[in-house]
C-alpha positions as CSV (number, residue, x, y, z in Angstrom):
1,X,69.3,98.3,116.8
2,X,68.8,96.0,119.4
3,X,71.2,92.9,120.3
4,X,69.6,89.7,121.6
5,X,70.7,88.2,124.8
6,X,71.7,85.0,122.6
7,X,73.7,87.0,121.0
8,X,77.6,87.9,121.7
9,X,77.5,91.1,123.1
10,X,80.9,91.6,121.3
11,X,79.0,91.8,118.0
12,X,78.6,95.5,118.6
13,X,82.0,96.7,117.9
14,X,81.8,95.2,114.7
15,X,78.9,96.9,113.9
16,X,80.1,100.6,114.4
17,X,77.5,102.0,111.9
18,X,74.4,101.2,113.9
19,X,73.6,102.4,117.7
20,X,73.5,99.2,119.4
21,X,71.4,98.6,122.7
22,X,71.1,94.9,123.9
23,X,68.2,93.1,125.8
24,X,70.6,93.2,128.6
25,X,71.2,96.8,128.9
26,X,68.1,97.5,128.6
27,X,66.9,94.8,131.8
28,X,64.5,93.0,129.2
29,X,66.2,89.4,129.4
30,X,63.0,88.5,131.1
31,X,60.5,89.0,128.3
32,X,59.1,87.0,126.1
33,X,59.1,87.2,122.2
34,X,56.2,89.2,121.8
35,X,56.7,91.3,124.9
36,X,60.1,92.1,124.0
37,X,59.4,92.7,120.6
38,X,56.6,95.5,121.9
39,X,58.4,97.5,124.0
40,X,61.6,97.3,121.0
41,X,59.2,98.5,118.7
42,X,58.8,101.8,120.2
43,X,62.6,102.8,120.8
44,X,64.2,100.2,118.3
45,X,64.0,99.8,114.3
46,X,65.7,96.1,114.2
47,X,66.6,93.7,116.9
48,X,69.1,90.7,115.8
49,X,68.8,87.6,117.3
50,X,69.8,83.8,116.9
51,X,66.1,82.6,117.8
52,X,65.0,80.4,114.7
53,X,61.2,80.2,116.2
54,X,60.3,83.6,116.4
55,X,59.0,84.1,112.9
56,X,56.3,80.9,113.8
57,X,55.6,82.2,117.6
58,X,55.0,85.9,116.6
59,X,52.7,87.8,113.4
60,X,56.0,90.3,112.4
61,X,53.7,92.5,110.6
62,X,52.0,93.7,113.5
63,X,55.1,95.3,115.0
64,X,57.2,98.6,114.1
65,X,60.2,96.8,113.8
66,X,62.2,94.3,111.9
67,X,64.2,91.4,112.5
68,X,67.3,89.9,111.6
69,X,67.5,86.4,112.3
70,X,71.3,85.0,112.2
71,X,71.2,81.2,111.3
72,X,74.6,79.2,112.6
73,X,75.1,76.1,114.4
74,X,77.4,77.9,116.5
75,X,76.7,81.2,118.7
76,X,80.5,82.0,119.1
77,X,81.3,85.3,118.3
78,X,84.1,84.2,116.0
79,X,82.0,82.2,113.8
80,X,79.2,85.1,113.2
81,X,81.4,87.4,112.9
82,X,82.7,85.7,109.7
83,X,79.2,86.8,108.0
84,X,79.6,90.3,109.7
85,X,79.4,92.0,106.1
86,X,75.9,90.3,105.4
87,X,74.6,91.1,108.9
88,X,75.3,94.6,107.8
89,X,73.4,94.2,104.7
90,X,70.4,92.6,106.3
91,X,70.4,95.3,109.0
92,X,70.2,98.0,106.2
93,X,67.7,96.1,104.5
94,X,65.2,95.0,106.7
95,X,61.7,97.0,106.7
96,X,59.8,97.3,110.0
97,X,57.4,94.4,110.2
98,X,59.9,92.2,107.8
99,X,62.3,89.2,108.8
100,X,65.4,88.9,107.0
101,X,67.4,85.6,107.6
102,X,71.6,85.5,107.0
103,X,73.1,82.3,107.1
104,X,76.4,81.7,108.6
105,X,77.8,78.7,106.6
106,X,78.7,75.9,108.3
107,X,82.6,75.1,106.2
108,X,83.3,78.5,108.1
109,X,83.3,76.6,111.5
């Protein structure tokens, strides 16, 4: 799985059941949607990510891999990681070429 650079890179650790890479790791902070979701296609089967627009900027069925999108007001890794257990779900679920959305409630800020 590969972590987004919006993303807390803390997220990881509470994801022990998946190998996690991020963007940053892997020096592709500079790409763009569809370029980054090209090169993750061939060494990734999901990246997770906090960018709302990337299901209207890019055709998802054309790629090899699927995508989580976490949808929160708030990027701090405390308030994702109150929706950890559907994250995990999602991440299971997801087919390559599919978007899966969870929602991180907003009474949980």
């Amino acid at each position: 799985m590969l972590l987004d650079e919006n993303l807390p890179r803390k997220l990881r650790r509470d994801l022990p059941e998946f190998m996690v890479r991020t963007v940053q790791e892997d020096d592709w902070t500079s790409y763009a949607n569809g370029q980054l979701l090209g090169r993750a296609q061939d060494s990734f089967d999901v990246l997770l990510t906090a960018d709302r627009r990337l299901q209207f900027q890019q055709n998802l069925a054309r790629y090899s891999i699927g995508v989580v999108v976490i949808l929160t007001v708030s990027l701090r890794y405390r308030t994702i990681r109150l929706s950890i257990e559907q994250i995990r779900a999602a991440l299971a679920a997801v087919a390559p070429g599919e978007l899966l959305q969870v929602q991180v409630p907003t009474e949980q800020l």
